[in-house]
MARMIZA-641133 format. One line per 5 residues: number of its first residue (from 1); for each residue z, x negated, y of N, C-alpha, C. Coordinates in pm, whole numbers, plus 50000, padded with zeros to 5 digits. Layout:
N
NUM) Z X Y Z X Y Z X Y | ...
//
This chain:
269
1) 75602 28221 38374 75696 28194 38484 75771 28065 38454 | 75784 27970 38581 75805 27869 38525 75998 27821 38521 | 76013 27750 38435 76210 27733 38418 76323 27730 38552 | 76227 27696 38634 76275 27656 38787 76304 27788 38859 | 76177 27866 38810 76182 28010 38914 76274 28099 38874
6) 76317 28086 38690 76402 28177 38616 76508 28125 38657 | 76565 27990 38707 76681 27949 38724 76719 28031 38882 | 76630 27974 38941 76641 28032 39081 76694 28176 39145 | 76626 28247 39018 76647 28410 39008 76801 28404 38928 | 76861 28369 38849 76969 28381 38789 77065 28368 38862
11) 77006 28226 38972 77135 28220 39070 77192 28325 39187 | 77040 28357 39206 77034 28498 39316 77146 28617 39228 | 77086 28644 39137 77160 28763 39113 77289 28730 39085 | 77336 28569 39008 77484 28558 39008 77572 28590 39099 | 77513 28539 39232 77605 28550 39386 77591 28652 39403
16) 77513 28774 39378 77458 28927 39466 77568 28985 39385 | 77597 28936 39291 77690 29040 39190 77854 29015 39229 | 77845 28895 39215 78006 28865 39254 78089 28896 39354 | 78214 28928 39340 78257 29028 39458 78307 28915 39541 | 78346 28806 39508 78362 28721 39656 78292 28582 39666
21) 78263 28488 39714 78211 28352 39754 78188 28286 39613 | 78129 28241 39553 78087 28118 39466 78073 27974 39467 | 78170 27938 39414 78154 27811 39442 78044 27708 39373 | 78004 27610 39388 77809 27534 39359 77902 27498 39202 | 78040 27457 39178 78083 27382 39076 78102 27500 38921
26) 78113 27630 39037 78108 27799 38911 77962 27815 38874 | 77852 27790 38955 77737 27849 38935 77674 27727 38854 | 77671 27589 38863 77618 27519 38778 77690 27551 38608 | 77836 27517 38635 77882 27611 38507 77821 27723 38412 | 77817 27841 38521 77788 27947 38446 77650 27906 38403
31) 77559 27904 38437 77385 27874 38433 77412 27733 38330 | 77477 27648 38345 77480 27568 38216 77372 27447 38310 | 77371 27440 38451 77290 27343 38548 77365 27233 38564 | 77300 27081 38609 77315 26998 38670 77349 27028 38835 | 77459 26997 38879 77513 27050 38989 77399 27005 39147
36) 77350 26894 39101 77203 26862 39169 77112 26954 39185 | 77066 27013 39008 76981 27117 39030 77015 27235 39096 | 77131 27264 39069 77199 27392 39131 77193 27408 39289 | 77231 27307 39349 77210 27284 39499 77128 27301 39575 | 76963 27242 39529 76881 27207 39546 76828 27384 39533
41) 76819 27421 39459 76752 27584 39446 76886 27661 39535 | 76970 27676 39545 77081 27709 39690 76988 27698 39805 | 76980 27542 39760 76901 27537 39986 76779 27583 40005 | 76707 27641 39877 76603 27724 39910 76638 27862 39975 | 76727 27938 39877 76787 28066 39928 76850 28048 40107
46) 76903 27984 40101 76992 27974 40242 76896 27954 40348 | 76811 27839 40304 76679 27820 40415 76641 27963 40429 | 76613 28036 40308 76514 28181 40312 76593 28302 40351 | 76755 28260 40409 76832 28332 40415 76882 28442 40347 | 76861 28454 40208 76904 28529 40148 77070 28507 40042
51) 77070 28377 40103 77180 28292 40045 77268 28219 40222 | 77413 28248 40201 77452 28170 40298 77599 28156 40243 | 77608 27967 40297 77709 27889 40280 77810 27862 40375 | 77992 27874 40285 78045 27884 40402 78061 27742 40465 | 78077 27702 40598 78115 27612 40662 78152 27511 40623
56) 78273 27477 40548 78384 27408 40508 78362 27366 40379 | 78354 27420 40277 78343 27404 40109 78209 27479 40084 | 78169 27424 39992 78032 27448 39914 78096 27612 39868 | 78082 27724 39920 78100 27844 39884 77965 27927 39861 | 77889 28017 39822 77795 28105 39873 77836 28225 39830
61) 77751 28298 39930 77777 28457 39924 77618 28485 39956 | 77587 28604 39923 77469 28688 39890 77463 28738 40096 | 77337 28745 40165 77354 28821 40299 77277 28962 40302 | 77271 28999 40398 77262 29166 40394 77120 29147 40385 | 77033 29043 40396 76836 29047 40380 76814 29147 40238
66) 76903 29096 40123 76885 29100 40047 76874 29254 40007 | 76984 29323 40036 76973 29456 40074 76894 29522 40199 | 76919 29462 40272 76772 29535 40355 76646 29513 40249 | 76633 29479 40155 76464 29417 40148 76481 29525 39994 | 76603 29553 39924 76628 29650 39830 76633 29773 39897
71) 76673 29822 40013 76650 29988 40029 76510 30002 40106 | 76443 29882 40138 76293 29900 40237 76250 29944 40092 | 76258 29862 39989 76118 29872 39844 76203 30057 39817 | 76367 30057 39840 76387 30220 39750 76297 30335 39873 | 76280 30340 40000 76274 30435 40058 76088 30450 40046
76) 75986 30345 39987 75873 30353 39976 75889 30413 39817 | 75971 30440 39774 75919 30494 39647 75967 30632 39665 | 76025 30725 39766 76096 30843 39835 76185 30887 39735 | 76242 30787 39646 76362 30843 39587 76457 30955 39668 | 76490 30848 39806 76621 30945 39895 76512 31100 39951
81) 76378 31083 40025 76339 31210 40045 76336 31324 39939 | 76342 31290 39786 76272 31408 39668 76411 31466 39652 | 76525 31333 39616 76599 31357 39599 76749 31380 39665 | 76762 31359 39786 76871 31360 39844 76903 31525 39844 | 76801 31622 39931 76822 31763 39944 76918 31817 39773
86) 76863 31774 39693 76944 31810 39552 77090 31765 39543 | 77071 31647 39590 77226 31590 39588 77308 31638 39697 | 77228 31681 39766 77327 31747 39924 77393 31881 39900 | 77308 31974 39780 77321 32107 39770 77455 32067 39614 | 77454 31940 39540 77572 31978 39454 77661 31912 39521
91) 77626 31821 39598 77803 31780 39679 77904 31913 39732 | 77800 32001 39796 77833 32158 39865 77909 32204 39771 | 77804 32254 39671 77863 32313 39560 77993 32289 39508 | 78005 32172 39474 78127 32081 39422 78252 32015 39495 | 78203 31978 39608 78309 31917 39738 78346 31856 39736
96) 78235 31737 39616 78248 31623 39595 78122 31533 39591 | 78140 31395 39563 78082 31279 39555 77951 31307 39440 | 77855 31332 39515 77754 31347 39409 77675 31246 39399 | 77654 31175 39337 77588 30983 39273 77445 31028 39230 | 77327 30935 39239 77230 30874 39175 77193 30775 39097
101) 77227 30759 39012 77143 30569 38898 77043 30621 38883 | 76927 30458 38900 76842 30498 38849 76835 30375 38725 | 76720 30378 38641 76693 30237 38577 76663 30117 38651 | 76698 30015 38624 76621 29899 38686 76516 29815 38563 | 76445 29835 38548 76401 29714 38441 76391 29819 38339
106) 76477 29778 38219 76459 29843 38084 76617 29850 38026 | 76709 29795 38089 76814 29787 38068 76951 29795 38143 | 76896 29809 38256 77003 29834 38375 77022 30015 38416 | 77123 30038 38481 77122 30143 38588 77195 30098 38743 | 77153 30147 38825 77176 30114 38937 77183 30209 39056
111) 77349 30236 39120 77333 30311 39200 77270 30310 39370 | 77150 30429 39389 77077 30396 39497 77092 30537 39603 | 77154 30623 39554 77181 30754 39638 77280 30834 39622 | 77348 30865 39747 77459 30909 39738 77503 31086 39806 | 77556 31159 39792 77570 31256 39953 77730 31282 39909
116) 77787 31280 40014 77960 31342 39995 77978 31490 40023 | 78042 31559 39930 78043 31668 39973 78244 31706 40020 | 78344 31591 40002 78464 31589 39972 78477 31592 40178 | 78588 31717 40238 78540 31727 40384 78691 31618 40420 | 78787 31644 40316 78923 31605 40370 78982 31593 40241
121) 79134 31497 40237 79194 31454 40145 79121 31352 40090 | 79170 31328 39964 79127 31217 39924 78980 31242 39856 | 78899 31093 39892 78761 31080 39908 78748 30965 39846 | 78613 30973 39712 78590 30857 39639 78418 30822 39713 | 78468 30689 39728 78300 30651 39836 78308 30534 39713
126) 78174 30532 39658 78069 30455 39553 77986 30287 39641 | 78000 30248 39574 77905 30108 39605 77766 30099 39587 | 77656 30147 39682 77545 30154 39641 77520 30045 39635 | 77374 30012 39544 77268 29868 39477 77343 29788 39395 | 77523 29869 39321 77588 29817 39247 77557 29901 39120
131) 77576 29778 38981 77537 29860 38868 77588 29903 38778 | 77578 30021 38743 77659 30122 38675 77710 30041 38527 | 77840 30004 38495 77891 29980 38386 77855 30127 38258 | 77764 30050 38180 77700 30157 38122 77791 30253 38013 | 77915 30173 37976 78017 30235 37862 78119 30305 37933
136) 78160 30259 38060 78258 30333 38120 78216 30432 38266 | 78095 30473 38242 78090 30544 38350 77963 30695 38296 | 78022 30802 38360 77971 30884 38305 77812 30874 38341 | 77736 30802 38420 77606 30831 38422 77581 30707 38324 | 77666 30593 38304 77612 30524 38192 77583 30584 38050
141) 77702 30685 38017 77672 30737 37901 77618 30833 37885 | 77571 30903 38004 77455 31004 37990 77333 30976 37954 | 77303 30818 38021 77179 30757 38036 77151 30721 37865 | 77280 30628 37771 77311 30618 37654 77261 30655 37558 | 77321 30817 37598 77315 30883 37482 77149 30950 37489
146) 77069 30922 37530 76957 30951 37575 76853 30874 37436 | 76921 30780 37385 76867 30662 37291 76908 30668 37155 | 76891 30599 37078 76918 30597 36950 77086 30485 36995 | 77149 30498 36881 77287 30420 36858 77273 30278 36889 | 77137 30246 36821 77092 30101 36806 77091 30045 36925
151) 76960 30151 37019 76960 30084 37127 77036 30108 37234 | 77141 30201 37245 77264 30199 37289 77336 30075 37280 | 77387 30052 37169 77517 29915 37127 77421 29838 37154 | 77281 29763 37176 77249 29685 37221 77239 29633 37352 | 77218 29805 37477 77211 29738 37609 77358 29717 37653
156) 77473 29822 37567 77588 29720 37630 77659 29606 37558 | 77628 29581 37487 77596 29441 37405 77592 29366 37517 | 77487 29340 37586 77424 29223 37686 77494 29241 37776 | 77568 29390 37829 77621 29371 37978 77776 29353 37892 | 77807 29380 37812 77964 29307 37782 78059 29374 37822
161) 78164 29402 37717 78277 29496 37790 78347 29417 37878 | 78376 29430 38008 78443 29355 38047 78581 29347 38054 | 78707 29278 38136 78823 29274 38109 78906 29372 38136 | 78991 29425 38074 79062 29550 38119 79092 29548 38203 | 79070 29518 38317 79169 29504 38440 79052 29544 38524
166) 78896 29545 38492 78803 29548 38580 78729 29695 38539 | 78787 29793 38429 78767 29914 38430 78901 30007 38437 | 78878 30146 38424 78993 30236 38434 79056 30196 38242 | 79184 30237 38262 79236 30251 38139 79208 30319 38012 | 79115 30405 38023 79050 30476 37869 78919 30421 37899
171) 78892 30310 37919 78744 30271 37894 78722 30254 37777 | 78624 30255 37670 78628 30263 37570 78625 30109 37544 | 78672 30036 37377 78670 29904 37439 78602 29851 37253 | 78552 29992 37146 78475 29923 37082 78325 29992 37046 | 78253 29955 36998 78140 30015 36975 78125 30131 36916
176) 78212 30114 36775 78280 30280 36718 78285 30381 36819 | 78409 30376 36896 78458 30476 37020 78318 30485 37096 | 78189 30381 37105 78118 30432 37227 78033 30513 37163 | 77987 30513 37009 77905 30586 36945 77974 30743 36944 | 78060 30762 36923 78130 30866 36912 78124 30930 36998
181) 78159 30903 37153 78143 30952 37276 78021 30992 37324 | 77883 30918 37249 77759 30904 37243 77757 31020 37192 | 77771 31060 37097 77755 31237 36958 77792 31318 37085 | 77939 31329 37120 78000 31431 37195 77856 31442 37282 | 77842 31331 37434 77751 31325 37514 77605 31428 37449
186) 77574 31409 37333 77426 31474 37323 77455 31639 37275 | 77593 31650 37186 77578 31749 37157 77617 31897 37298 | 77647 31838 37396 77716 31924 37493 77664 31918 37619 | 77539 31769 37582 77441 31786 37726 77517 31708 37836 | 77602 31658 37832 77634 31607 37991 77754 31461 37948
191) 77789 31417 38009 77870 31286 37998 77970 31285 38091 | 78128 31228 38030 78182 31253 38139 78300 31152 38145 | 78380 31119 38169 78451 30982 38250 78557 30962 38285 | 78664 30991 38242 78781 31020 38274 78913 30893 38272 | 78915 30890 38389 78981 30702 38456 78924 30591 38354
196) 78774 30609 38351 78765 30498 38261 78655 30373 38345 | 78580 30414 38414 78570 30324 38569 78651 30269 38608 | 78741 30364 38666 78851 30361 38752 78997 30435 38717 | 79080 30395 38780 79232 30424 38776 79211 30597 38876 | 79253 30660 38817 79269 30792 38915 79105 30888 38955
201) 79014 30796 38918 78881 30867 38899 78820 30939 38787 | 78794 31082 38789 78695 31109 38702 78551 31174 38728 | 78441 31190 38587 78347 31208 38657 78278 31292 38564 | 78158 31353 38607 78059 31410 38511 77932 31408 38546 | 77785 31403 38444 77651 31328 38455 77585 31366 38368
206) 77458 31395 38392 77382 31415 38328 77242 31354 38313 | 77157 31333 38227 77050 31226 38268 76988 31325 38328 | 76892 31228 38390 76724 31275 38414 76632 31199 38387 | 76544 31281 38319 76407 31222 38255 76248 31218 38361 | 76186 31167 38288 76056 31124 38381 75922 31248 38311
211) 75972 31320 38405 75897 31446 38382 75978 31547 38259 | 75967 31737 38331 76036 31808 38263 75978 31787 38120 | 76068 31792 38017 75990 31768 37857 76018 31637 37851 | 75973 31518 37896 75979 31397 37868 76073 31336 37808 | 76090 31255 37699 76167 31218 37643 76226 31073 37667
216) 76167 31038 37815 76225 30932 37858 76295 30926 37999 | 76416 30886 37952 76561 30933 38053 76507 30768 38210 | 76518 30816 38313 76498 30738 38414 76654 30749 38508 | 76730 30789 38498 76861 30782 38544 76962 30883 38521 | 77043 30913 38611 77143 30988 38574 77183 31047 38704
221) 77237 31179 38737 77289 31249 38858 77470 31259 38770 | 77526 31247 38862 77660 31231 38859 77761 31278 38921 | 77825 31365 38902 78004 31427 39040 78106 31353 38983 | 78187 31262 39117 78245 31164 39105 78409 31222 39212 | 78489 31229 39188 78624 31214 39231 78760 31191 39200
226) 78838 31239 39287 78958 31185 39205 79027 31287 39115 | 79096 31243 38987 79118 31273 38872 79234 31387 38924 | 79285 31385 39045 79382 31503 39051 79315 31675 39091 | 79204 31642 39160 79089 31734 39171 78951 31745 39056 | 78935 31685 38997 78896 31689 38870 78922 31676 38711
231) 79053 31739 38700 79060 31727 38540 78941 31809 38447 | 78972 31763 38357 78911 31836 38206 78877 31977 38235 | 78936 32031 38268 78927 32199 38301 78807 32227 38444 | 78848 32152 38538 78716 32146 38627 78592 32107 38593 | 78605 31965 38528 78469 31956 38472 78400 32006 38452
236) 78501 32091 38334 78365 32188 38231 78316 32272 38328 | 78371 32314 38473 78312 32383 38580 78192 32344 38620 | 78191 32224 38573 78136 32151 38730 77988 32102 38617 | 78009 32100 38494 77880 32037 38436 77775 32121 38445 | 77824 32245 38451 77694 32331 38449 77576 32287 38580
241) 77632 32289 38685 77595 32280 38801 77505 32078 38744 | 77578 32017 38711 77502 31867 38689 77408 31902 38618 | 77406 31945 38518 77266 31955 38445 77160 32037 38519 | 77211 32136 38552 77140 32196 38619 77066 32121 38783 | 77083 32037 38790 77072 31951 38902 76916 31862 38837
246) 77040 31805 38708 76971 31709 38652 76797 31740 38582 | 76810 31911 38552 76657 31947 38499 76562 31926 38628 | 76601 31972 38767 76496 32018 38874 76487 31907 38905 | 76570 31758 38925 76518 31590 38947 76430 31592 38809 | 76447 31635 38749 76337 31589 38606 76209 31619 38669
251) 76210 31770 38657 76072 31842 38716 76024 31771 38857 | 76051 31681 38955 76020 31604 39040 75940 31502 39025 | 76037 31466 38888 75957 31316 38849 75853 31259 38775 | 75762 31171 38828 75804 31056 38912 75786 31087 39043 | 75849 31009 39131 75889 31028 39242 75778 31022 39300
256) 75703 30917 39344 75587 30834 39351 75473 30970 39387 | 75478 31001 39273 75386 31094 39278 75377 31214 39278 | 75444 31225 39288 75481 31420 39417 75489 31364 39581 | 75510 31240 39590 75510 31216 39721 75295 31216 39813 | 75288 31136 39692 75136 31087 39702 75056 31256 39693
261) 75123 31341 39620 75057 31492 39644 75046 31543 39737 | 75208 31516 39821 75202 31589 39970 75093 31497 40038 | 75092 31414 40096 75016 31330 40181 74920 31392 40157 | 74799 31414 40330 74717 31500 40317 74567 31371 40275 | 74461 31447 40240 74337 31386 40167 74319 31330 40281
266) 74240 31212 40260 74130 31129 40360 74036 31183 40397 | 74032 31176 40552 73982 31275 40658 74049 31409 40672 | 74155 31400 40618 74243 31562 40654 74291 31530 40784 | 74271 31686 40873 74313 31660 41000 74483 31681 40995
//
């Protein structure tokens, strides 16, 4: 792949991530570009519309193609058909915000499915095709603790703790504390989150693996609300029901192919 196309892609995902406008003078910065080069791969995106500039000042922002063209590729793989009915029956259960991550790559998680089960009062609504901060969020450390220590402190290594101000207040903020939380997470089966996302949010998660038995974790199912309806004492209510969620998405997976089972044979009437 050639240096041009990796640049090109870096810039895409810089703007898709950032929560407001980018300016051409931040993105040559960050990427370490000639503000020429930087431009020049811009007016490809914008031509291709997946990039658009504001009016006035060299700004960009990410447009909705980009996500249309991310839930067309999620709904051909029937993530939401295998799995939504599961997530619909623990929102019920719970009367809350029941989440999906899946992996992206080898190092990401990423939320792609959601169902609310919260009817009234206060209601936590999630950012789907946004990616799960893997140390402060309970499907990150479900997903985690799924791995050895090593390769734990390495994938959040790369994504970086970020600034206190951009997680909840008990986010954990060294590697020690995440290993530790890591032990708890395996020895008790589930992961859980308490205002460390967020201010006033807590949560609980459990992975799911790629096939029952399999020893390789492909995301995480998650109950997400606010910390005055979920303390410590609910939780432990509420994990049973996540894992238990989290084995029958196991037994599903891969998705792909329980879908390709139903579909009837060639020449089936």
């Amino acid at each position: 792949m050639s240096v041009q196309l990796h640049r090109a892609i870096d810039i895409l995902e810089l703007i898709e991530s950032a929560q407001e406008p980018v300016g051409l003078a931040e993105i040559a910065r960050h990427l370490d570009l000639p503000k020429s080069a930087a431009h020049r791969l811009l007016q490809v995106w914008v031509e291709r519309g997946y990039i658009e500039q504001e009016q006035v000042v060299q700004r960009y922002s990410a447009t909705l193609k980009l996500a249309v063209l991310g839930f067309t590729h999620l709904n051909a793989t029937g993530i939401r058909d295998v799995c939504h009915p599961e997530m619909r029956l623990l929102a019920k259960e719970t009367g809350e915000l029941a989440r999906l991550a899946v992996m992206v790559g080898n190092d990401k998680l990423a939320w792609v499915a959601e169902a609310q089960g919260a009817r009234d009062g206060l209601r936590y609504d999630g950012n789907l095709g946004r990616q799960a901060v893997l140390h402060a969020t309970a499907a990150g450390k479900a997903w985690l603790a799924t791995m050895s220590d090593e390769d734990a402190a390495r994938l959040v290594l790369a994504q970086g703790f970020p600034d206190p101000g951009k997680t909840g207040p008990n986010a954990v903020r060294t590697m020690q504390a995440l290993q530790n939380e890591l032990q708890q997470t395996r020895q008790r089966g589930y992961a859980t989150a308490l205002e460390e996302a967020s201010v006033g949010i807590n949560a609980v998660a459990a992975a799911i693996f790629e096939g029952s038995g399999s020893g390789v974790a492909v995301g995480s199912i998650i109950v997400v609300g606010p910390s005055v309806r979920m303390p410590p004492i609910r939780i432990e209510e509420i994990a049973p029901r996540v894992m238990a969620a989290a084995r029958r998405l196991s037994d599903l997976w891969p998705i792909r192919r329980h879908l390709d089972s139903d579909l009837p044979e060639q020449g089936a009437a």
